[in-house]
PAVEX-345268 format. One record per atom (N, C-alpha, C): atom name; residue number from 1; residue in three letters; x, y, z. Coordinates in steps of 0.05 Angstrom, whole numbers. Each point is the difference from the previous one (the first is absolute). Layout:
BEGIN
<atom a="CA" k="NUM" r="ALA" px="X" py="Y" pz="Z"/>
...
//
This chain:
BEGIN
<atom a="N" k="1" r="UNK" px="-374" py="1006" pz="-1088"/>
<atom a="CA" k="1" r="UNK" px="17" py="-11" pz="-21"/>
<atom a="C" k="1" r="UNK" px="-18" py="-15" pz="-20"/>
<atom a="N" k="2" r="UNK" px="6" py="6" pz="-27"/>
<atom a="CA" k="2" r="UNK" px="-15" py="-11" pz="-17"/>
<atom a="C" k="2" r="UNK" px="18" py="-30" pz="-17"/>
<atom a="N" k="3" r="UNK" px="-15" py="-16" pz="-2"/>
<atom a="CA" k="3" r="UNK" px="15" py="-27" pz="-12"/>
<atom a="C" k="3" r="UNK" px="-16" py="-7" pz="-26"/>
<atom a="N" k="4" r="UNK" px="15" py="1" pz="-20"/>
<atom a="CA" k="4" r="UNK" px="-2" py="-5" pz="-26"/>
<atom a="C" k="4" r="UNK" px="-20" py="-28" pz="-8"/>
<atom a="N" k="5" r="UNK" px="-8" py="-2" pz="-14"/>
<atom a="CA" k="5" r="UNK" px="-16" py="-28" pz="-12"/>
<atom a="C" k="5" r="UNK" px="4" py="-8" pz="-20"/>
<atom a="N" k="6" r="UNK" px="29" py="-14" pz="1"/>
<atom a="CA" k="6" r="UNK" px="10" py="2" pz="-31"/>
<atom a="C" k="6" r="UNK" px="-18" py="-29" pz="-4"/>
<atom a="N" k="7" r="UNK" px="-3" py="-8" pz="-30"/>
<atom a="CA" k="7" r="UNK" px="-10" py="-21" pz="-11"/>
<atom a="C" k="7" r="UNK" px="22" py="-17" pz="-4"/>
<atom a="N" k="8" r="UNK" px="-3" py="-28" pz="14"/>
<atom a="CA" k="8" r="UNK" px="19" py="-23" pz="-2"/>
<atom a="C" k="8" r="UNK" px="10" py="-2" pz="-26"/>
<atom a="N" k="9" r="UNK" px="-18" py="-7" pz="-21"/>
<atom a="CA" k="9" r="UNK" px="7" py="2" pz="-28"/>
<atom a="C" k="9" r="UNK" px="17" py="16" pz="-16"/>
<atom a="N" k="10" r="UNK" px="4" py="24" pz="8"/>
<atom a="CA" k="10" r="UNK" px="10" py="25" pz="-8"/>
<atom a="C" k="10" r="UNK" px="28" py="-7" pz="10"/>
<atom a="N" k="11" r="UNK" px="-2" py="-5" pz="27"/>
<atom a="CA" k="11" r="UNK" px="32" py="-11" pz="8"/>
<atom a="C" k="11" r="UNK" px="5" py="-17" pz="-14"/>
<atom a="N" k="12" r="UNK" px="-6" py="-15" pz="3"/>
<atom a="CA" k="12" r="UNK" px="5" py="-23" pz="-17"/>
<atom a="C" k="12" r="UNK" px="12" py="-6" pz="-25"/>
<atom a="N" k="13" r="UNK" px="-15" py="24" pz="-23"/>
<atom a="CA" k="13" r="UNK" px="9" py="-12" pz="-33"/>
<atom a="C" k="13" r="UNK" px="23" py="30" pz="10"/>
<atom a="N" k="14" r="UNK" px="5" py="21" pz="7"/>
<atom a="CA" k="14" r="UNK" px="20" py="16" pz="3"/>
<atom a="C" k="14" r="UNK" px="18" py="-14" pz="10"/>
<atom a="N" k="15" r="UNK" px="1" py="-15" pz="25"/>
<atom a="CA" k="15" r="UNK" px="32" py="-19" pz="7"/>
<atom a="C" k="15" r="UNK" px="-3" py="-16" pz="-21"/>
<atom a="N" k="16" r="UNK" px="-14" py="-20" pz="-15"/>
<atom a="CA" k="16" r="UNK" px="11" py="-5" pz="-27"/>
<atom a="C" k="16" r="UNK" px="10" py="15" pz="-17"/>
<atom a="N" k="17" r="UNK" px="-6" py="23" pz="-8"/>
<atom a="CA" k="17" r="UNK" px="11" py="15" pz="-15"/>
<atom a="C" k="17" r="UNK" px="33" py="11" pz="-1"/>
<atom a="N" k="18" r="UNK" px="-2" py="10" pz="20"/>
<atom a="CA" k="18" r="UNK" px="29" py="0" pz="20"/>
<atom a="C" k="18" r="UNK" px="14" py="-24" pz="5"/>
<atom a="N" k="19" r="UNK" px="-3" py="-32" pz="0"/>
<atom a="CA" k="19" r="UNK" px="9" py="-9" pz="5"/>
<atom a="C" k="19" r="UNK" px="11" py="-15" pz="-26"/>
<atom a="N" k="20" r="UNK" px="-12" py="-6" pz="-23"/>
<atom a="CA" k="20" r="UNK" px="4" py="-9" pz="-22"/>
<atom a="C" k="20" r="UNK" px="16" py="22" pz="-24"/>
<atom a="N" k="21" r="UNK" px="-3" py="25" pz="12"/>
<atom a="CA" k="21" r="UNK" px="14" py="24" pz="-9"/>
<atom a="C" k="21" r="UNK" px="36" py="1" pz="6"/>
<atom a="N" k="22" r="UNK" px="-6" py="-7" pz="20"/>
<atom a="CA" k="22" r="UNK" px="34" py="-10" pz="15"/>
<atom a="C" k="22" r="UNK" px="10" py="-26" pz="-17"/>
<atom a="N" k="23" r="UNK" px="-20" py="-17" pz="3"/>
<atom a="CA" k="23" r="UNK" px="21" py="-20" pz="-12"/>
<atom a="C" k="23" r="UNK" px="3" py="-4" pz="-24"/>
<atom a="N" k="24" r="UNK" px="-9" py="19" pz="-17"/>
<atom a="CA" k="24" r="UNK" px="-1" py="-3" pz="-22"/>
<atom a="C" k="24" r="UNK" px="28" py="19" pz="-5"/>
<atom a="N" k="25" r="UNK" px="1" py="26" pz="12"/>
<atom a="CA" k="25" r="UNK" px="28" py="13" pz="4"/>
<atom a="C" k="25" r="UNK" px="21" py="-15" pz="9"/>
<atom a="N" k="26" r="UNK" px="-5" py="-23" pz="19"/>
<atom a="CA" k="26" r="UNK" px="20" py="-20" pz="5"/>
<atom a="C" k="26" r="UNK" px="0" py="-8" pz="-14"/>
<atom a="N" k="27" r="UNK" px="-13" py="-16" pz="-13"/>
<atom a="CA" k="27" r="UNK" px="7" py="-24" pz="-22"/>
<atom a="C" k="27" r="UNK" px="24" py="11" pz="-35"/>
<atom a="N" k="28" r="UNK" px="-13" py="22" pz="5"/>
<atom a="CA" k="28" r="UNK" px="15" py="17" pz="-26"/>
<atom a="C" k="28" r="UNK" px="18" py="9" pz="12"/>
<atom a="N" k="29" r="UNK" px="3" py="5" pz="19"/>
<atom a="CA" k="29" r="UNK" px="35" py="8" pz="7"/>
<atom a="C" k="29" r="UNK" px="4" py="30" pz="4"/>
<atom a="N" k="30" r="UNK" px="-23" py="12" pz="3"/>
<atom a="CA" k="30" r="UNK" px="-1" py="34" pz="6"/>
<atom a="C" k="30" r="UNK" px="-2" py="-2" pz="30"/>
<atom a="N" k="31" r="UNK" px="-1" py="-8" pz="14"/>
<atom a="CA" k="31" r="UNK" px="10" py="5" pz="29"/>
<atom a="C" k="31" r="UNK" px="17" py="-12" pz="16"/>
<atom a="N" k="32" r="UNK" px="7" py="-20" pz="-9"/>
<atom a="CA" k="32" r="UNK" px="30" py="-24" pz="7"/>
<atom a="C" k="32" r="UNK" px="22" py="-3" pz="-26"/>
<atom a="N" k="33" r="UNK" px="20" py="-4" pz="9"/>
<atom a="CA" k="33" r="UNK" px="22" py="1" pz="-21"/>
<atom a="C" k="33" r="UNK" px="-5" py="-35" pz="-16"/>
<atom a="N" k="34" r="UNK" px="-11" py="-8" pz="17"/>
<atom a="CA" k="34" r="UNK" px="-6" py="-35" pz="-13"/>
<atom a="C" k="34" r="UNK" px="-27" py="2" pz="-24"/>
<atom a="N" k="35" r="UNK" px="-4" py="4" pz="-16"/>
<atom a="CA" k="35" r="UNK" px="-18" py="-1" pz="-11"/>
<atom a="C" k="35" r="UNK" px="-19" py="-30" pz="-10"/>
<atom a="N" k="36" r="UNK" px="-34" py="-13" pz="-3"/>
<atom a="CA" k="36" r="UNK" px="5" py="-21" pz="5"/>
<atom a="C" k="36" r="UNK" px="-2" py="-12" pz="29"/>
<atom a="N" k="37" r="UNK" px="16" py="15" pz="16"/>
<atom a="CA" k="37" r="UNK" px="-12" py="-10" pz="34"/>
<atom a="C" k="37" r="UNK" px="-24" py="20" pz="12"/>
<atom a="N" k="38" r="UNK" px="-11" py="-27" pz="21"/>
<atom a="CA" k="38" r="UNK" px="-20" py="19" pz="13"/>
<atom a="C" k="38" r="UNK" px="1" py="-13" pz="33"/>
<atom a="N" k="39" r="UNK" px="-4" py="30" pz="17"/>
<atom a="CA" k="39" r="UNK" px="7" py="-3" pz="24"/>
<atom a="C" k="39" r="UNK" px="-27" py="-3" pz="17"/>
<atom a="N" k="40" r="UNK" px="-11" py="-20" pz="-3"/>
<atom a="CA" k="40" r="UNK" px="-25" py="-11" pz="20"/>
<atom a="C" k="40" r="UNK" px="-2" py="18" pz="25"/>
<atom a="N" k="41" r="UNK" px="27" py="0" pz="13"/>
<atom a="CA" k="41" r="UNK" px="-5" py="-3" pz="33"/>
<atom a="C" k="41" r="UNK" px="0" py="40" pz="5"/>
<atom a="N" k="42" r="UNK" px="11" py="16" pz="-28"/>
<atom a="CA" k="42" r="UNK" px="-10" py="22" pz="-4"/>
<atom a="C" k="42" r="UNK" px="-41" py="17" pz="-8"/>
<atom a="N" k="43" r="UNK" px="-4" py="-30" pz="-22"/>
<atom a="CA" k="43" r="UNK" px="-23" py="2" pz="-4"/>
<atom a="C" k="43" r="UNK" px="-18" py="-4" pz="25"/>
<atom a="N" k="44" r="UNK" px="-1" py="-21" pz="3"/>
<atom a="CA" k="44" r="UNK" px="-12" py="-11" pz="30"/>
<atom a="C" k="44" r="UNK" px="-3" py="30" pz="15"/>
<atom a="N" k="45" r="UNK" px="21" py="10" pz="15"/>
<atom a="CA" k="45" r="UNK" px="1" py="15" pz="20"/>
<atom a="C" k="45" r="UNK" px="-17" py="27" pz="-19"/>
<atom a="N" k="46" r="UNK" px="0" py="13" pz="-24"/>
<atom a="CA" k="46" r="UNK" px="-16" py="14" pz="-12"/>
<atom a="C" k="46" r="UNK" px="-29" py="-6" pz="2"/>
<atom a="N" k="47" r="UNK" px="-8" py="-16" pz="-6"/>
<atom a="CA" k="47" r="UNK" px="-25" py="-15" pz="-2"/>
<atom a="C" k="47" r="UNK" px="-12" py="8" pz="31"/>
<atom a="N" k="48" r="UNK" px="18" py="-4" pz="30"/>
<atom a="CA" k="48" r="UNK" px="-17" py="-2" pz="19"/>
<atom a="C" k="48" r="UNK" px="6" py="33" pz="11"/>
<atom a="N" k="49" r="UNK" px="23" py="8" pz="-2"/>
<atom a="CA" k="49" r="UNK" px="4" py="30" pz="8"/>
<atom a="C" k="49" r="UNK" px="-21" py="26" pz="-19"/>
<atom a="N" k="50" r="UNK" px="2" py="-9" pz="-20"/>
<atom a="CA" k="50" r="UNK" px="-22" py="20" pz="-20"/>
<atom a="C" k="50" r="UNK" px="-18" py="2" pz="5"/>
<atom a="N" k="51" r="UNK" px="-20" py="-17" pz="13"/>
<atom a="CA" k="51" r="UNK" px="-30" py="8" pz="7"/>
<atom a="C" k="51" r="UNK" px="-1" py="22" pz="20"/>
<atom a="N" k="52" r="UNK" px="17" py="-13" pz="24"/>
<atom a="CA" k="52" r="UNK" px="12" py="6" pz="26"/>
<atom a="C" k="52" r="UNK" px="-1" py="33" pz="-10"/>
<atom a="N" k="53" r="UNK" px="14" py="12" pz="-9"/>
<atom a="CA" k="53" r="UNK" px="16" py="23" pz="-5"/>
<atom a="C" k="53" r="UNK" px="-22" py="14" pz="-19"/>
<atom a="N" k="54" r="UNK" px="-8" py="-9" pz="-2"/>
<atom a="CA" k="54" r="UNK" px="-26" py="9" pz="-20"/>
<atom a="C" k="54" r="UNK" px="-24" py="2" pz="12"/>
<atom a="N" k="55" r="UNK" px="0" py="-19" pz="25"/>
<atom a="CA" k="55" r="UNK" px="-33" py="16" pz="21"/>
<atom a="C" k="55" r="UNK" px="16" py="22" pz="12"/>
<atom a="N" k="56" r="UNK" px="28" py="2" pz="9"/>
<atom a="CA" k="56" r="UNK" px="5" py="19" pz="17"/>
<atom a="C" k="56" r="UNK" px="1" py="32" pz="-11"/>
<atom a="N" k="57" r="UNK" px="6" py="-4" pz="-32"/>
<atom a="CA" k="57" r="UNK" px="-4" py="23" pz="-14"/>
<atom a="C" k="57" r="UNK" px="-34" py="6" pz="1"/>
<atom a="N" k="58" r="UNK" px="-7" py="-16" pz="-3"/>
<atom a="CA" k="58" r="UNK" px="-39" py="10" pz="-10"/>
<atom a="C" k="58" r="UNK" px="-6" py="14" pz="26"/>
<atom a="N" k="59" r="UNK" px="10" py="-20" pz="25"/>
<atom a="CA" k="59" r="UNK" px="-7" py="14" pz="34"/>
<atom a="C" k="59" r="UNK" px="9" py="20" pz="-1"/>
<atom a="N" k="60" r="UNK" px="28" py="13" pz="0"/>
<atom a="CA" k="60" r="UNK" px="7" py="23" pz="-3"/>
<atom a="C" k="60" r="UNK" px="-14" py="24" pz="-14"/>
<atom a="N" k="61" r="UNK" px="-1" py="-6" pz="-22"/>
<atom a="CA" k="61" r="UNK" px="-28" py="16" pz="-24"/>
<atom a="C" k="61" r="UNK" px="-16" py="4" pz="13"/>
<atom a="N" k="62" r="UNK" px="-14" py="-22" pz="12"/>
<atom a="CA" k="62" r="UNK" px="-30" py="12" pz="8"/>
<atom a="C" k="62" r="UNK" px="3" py="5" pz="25"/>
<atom a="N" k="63" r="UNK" px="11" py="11" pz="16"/>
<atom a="CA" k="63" r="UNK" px="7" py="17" pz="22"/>
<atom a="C" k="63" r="UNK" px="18" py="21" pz="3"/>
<atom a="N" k="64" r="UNK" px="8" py="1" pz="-21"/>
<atom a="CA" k="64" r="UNK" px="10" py="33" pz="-11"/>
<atom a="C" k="64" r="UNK" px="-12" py="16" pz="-11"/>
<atom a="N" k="65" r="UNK" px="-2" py="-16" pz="-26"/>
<atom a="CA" k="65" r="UNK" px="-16" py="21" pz="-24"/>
<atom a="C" k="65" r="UNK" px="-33" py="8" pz="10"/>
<atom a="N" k="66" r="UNK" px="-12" py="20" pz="0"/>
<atom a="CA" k="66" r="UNK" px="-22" py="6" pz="7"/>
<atom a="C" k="66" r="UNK" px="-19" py="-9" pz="-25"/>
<atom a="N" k="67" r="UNK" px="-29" py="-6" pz="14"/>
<atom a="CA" k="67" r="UNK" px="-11" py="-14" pz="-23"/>
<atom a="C" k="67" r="UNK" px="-31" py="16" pz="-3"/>
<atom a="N" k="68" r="UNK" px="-10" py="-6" pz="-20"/>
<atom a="CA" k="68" r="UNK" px="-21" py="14" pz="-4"/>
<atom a="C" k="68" r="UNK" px="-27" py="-15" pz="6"/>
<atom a="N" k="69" r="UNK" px="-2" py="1" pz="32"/>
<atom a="CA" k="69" r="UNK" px="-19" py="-4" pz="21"/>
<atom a="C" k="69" r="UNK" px="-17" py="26" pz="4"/>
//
């Protein structure tokens, strides 16, 4: 089984990216009918599940896809 080496950093400004992407759709009112509000306890849980879900995709990748070894 091969395990990925992702770079901390890379996670990092991408769950920023994703995470300030959301609330900026929150805040404008394209994903809640409240426009103007923002749902923390949605952000929050993005912020810690995204990385999460994002080594398990890279693990997956690199034990599927064949690589040029």
């Amino acid at each position: 089984m091969r395990f990925p080496n992702p770079s901390l950093s890379e996670y990092a400004l991408n769950t920023a990216v994703v995470v300030l992407t959301l609330a900026v759709l929150q805040y404008t009112g394209w994903l809640t009918d409240d426009p103007a509000g923002l749902d923390p306890v949605f952000l929050i849980v993005i912020a810690v599940t995204f990385p999460a879900f994002s080594y398990l995709i890279a693990l997956v990748g690199a034990n599927v896809w064949p690589s040029a070894e």
